[in-house]
TORVO-351992 format. One record per residue: y, x, z of N, C-alpha, C, O in turn. Coordinates in steps of 0.02 Angstrom, whole numbers, plus 50000, padded with zeros to 5 digits. Example, Ala and Ser with C-alpha at 12.3 -4.5 7.8 and 13.67 -1.06 7.14 Angstrom:
497165066050390497755061550390498355066050390498345071250423/498885064250354499475068450357500025064550394500575067050402/
//
This chain:
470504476453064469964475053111470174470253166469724466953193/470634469653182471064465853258471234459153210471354454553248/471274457253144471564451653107472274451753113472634446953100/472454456053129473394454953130473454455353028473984452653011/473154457352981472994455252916472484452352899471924452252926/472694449352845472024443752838471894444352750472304442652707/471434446252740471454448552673470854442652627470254442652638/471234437552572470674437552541470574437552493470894438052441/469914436852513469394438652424469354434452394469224428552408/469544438752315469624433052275469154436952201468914442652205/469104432352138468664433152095469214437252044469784434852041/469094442052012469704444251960469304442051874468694442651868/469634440351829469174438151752469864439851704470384436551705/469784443651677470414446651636470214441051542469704439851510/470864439451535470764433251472471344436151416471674441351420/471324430951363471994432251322472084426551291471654422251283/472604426451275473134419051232473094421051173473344425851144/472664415751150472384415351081472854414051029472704414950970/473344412251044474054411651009474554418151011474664422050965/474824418151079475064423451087475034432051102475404436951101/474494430751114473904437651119474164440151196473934444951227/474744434951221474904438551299474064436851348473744431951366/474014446551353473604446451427473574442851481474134441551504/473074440351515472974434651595472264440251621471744442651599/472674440051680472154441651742472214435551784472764433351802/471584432351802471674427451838471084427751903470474428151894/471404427451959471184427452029471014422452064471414419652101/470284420252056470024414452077470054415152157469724419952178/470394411052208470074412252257470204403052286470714399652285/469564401552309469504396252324469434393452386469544387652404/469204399152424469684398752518470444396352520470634393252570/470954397952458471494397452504471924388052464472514386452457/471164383652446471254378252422471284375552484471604370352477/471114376252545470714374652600471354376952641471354370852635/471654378252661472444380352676473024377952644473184379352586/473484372552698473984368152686474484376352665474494382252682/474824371752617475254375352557475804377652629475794373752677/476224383552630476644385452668477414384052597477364384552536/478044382552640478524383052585479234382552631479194383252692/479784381452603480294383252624480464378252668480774378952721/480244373352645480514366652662480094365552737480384360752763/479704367152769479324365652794479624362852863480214364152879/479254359452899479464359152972479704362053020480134360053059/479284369753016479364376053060480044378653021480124379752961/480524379153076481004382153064480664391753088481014396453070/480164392853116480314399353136480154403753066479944401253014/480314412053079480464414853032480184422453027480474427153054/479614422852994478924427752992479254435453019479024439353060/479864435652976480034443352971480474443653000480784448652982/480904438953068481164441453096480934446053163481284450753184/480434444453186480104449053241479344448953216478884445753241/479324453453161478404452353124478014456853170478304461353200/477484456053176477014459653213477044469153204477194472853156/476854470253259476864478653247476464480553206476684485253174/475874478753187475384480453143475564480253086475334485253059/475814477753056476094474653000476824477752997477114475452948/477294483053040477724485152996477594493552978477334498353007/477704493252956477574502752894478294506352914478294512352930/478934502452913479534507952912479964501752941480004497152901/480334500553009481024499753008481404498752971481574493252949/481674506152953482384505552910482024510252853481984516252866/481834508552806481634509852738482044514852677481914519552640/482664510052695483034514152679483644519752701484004523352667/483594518952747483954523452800484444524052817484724529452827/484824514952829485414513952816485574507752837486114504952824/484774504052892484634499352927484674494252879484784488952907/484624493552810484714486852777483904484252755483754478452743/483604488152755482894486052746482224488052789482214494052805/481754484852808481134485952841480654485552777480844483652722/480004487452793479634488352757478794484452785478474486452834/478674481052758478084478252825477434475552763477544473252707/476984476452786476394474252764476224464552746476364460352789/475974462952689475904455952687475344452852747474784455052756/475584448752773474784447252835474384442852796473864440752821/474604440452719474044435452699474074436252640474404432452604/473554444252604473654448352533473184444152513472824440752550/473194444452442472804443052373472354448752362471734449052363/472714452452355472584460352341472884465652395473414464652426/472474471252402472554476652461473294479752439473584479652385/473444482052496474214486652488474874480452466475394482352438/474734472552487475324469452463476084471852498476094471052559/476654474352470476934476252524477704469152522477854464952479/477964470452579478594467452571479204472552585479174476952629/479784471552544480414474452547480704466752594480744461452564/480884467252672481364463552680482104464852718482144469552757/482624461052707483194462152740483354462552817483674457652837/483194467952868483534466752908483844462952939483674461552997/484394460252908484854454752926484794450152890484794450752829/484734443952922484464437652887484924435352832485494433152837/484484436452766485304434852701484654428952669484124428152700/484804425852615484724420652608484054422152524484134426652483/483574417652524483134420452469483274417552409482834418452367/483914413352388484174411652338484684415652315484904415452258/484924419952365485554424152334485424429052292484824430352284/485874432352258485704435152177485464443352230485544443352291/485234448452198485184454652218485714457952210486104455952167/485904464452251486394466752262486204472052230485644472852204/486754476552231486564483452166486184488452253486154494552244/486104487552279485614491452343485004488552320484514491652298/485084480652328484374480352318484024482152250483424483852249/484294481852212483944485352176483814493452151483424494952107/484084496552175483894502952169483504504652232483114509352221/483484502552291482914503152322482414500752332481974501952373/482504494452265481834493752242481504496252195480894495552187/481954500052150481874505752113481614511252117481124513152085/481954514652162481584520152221480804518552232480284520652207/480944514752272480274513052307479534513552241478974515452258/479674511852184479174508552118479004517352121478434519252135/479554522252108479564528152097479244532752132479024538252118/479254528552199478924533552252478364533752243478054538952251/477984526752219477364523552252476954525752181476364527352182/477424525552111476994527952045476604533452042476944538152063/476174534752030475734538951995475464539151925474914536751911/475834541951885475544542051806475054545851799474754544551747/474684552551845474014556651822473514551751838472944551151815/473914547151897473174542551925473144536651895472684533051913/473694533751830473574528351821473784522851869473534517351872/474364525551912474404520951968475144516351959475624520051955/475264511151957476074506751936476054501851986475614498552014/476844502551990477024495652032477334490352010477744490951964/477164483452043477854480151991478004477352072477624477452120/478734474552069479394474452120479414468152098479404469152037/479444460352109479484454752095479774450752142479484451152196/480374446152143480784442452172480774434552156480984432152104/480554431552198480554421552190481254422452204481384427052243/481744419152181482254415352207482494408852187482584406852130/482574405752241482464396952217482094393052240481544395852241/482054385952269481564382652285480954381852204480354380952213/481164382252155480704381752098480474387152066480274387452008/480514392352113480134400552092479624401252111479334406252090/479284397252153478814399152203478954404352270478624409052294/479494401452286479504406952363479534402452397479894397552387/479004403352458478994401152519479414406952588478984409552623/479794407852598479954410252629480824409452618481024410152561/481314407852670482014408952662482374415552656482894416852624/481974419752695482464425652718482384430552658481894431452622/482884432852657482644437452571482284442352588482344446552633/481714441152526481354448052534480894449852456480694445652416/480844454952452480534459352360479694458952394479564459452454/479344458352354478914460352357478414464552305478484463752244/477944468752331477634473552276477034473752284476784472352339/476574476252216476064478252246475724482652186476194483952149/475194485252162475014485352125474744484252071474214481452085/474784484852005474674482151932474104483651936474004489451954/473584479851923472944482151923472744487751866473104485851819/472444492651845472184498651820471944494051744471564489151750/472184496051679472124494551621472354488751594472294487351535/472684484451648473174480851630473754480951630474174481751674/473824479451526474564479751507474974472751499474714468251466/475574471851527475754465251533476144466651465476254472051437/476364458051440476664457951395477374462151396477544466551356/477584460751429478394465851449478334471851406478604473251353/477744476351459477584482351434477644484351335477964488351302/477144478751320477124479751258477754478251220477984482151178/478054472351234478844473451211479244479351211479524481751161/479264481951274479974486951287479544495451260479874500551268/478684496151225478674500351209478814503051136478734500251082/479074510251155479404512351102480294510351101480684513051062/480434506651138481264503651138481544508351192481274510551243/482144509251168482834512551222483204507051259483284501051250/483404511651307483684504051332484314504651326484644509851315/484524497851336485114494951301485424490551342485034488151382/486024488551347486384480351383486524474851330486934475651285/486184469251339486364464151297487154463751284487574464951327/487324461551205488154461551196487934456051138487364453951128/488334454751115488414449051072488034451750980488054447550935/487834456150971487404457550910486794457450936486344454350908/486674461551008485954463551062485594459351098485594461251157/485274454251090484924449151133484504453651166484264458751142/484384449551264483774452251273483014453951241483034451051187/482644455751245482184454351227481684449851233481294451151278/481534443151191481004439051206480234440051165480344443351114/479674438651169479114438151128479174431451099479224426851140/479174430051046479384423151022478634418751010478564412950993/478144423551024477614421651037477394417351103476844414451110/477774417451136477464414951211477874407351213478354406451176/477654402451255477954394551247478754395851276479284393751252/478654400551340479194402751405479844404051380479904405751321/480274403651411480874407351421481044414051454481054413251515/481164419851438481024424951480481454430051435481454430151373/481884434851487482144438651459482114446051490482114447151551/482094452551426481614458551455482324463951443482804462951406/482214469151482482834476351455482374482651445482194484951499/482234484651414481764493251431482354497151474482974496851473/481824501751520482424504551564482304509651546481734510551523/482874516551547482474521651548482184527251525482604531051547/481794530851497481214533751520481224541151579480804544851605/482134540251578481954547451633482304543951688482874541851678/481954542751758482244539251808482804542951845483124540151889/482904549751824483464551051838484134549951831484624551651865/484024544851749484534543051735484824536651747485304533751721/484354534751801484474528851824484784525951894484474526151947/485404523251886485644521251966485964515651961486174512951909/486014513852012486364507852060486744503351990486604497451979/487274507351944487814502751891487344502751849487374497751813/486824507151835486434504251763485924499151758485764496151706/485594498051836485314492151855485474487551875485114482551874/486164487551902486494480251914486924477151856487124471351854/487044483351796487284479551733486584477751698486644475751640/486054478051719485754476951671485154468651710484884463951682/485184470251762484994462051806485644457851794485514451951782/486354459651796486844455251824486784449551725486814443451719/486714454851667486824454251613486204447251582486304442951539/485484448851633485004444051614484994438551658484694433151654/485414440951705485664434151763485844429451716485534424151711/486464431451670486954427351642486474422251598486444416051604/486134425851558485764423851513485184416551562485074410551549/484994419951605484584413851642484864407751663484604402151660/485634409851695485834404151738486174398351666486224392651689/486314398651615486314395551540486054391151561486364386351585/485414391651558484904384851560485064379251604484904373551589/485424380851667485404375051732486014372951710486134367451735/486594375551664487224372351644486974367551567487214361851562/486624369351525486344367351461486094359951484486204354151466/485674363251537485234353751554485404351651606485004349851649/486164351351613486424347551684486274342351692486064339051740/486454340951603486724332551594486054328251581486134322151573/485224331651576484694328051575484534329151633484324324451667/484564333051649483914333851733484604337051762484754343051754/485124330851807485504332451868485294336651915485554341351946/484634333451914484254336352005484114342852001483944345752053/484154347551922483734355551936484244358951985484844357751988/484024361752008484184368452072484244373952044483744374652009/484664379552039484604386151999483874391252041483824392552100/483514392751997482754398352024482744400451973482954398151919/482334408151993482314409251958481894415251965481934417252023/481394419651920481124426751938481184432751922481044434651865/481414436851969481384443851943480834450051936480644452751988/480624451751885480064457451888480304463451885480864463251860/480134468851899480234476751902479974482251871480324481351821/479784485451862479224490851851479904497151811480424495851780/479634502551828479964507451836480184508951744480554513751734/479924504251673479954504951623480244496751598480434496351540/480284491251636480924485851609480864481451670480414480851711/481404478851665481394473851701481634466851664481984466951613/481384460551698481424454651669481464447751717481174446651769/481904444151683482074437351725481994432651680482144432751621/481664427351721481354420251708481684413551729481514412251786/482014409951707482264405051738481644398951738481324397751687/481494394751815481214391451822481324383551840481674381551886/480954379351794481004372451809480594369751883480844366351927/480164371451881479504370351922479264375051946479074379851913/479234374252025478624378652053477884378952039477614384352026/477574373752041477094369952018476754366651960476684361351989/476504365651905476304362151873476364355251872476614351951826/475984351951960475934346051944476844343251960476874337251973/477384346251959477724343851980478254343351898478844341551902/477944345251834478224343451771477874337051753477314334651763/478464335051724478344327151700478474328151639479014331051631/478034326451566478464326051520478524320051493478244314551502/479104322951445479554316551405478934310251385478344311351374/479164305951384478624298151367478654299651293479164302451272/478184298151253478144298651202478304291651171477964286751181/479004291851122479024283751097478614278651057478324280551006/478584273451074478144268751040478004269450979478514270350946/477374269550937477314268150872477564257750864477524254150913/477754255250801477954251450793477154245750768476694248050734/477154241050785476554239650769476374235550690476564229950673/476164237950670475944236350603475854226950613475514223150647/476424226450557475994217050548475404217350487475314221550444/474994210350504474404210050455474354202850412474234197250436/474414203650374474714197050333473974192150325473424194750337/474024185950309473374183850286473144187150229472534186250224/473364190550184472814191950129472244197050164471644196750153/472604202450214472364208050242471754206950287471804202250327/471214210150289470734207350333470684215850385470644221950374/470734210850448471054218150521470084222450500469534220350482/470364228750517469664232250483469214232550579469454230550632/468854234150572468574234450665468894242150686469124247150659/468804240350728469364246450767468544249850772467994247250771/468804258050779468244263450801468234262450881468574257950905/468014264850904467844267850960468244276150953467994280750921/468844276450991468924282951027468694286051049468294283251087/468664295351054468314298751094468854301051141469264305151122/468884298351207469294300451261469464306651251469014310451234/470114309251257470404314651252470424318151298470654316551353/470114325251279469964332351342470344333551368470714337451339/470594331451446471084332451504471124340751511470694344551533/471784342151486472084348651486472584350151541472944355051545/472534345451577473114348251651472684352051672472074351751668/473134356951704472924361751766473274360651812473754356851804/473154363851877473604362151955473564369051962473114371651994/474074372751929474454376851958474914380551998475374381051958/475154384152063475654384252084475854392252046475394396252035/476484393652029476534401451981477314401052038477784397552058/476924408552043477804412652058477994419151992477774417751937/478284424151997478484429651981477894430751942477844428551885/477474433951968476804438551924476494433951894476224436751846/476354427751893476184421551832476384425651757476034426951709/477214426951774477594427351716477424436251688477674438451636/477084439551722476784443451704476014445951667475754450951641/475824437751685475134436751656474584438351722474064441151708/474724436551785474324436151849474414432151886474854430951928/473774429051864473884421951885473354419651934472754420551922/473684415252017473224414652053473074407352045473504403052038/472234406252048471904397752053471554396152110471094400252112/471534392852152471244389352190470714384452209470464382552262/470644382952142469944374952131469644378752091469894383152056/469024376852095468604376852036468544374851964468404378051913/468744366451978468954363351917469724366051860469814364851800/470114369351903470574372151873470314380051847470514381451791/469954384451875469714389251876469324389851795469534393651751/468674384851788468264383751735468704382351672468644385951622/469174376551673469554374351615469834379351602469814379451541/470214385551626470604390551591469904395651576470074399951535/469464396151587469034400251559468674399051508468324403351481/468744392451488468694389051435469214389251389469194392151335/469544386951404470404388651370471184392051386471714389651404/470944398451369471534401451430472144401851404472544405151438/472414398951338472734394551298473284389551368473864388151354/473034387951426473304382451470473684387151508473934384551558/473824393951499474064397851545474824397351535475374396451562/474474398451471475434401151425475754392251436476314391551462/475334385351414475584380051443475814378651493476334375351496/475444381251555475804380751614476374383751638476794380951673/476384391251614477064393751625477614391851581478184393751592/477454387751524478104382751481478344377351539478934376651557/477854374051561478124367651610478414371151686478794368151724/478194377051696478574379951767479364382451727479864380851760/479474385351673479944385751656480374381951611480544376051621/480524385151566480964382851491481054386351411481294391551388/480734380951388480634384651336481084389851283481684388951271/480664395451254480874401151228481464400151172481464395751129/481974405251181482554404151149482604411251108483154413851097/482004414351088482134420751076482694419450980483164423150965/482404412750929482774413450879483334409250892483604406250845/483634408550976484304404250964484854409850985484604414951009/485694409750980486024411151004486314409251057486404403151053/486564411651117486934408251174487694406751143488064410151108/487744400651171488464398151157488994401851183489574400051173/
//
């Protein structure tokens, strides 16, 4: 009521990939086209969560051990966005620590409700090409919307979990364009702590950071990013090329060679082309993209995926790198 949160409304239209059958929820909201993009790089050196508004914090020390506060998003998508941030200013590219993740673990556990149908997912940008705007490290959560199953889910059900070893690849859907790698955790969270989650993030780390050594030698300029998802049944990391859409370029396609035409040959009349249906979208994707929740901003981008939501699974190929589920790591 005072605006110390600012909540907006947005359109929800649940879709599917006609190829890959991966689920899209997509969140039209077209107020926040109208709002200069916030990002790391920005001018303003100042820094949201070091003195955030009283309204906006829920817990201090969260975990009870002064390493984490707990504070409300001031500019949600959706109600209840929360943030996990650090206390002490640590850096939003650095890898997670085996704390942070079990109290981000905790936290999924606290907040679940299975009579109510209620899940969290725990999601981490790190990287200028993850989509995080913000430096200071921080998790954020919120809720899975009610009857939506992300692809993850459907992978890791029915599976035990396991640590990738050299017979055991993560798990990929070889269906999807992406690069993405999944662990089932689990199913009794008691059996879960601090060494079984940091062998099992540190293990899909390895597997992600591959890619920025693989394509040194074409694209010098990539930056290591990358995303982490949560949910109290797998977790999964994404290595990212692009924050953005419009910021993939692809390869030039090489010349066809041009046909010579001799005198006997008479040149036939050329047709008339039918201009080809512009399939870009202007996407920006962080973390939950790669979950199949995806936020749009324009209209014109909005309509074309409702038309073809086929451009989803495209766009998260060009934010990332493509799927390696039938290759081996070197």
């Amino acid at each position: 009521k005072n605006g110390s949160l600012k909540l907006t409304e947005s359109t929800s239209k649940k879709l599917k990939d006609s190829v890959s059958g991966m689920p899209y929820l997509v969140n039209f909201a077209p107020i926040l086209a109208e709002k200069p993009e916030s990002n790391s790089s920005s001018e303003s050196n100042e820094d949201p969560f070091e003195n955030p508004c009283d309204d906006l914090i829920v817990s201090k020390d969260i975990n009870e051990d002064g390493s984490y506060k707990l504070l409300l998003n001031k500019y949600p998508i959706v109600p209840e966005h929360i943030l996990l941030v650090t206390n002490e200013f640590k850096d939003q590219s650095s890898a997670l620590t085996p704390n942070d993740l079990m109290l981000a673990y905790k936290f999924i556990c606290k907040m679940d409700n299975e009579d109510e149908n209620i899940r969290n997912l725990v999601f981490y940008n790190s990287g200028p090409a993850s989509g995080s705007s913000q430096n200071h490290k921080h998790l954020q959560s919120f809720k899975i919307p009610s009857n939506f199953i992300t692809f993850q889910d459907k992978l890791c059900s029915g599976k035990d979990h396991f640590l990738p070893n050299i017979k055991d690849e993560p798990l990929q859907d070889n269906k999807v364009a992406f690069a993405h790698f999944v662990l089932p955790l689990p199913e009794d969270s008691t059996s879960v702590d601090e060494d079984l989650l940091a062998m099992s993030y540190f293990s899909l780390l390895q597997r992600t950071l591959t890619f920025f050594q693989d394509w040194l030698n074409e694209k010098p300029d990539l930056v290591k990013s990358y995303n982490v998802l949560l949910t109290k049944n797998w977790i999964c990391l994404v290595p990212r090329s692009h924050s953005k859409t419009s910021d993939y370029k692809p390869e030039p396609k090489p010349e066809e060679p041009m046909e010579k035409i001799t005198e006997e040959t008479e040149e036939e009349p050329k047709k008339e082309e039918e201009p080809e249906e512009d399939l870009t979208v202007d996407l920006s994707i962080n973390a939950t993209g790669y979950a199949g929740m995806v936020l749009v901003k324009d209209q014109e981008t909005y309509d074309k995926i409702l038309k073809t939501p086929d451009l989803i699974d495209k766009s998260l190929f060009e934010c990332g790198f493509p799927n390696t589920s039938d290759k081996r790591p070197n």
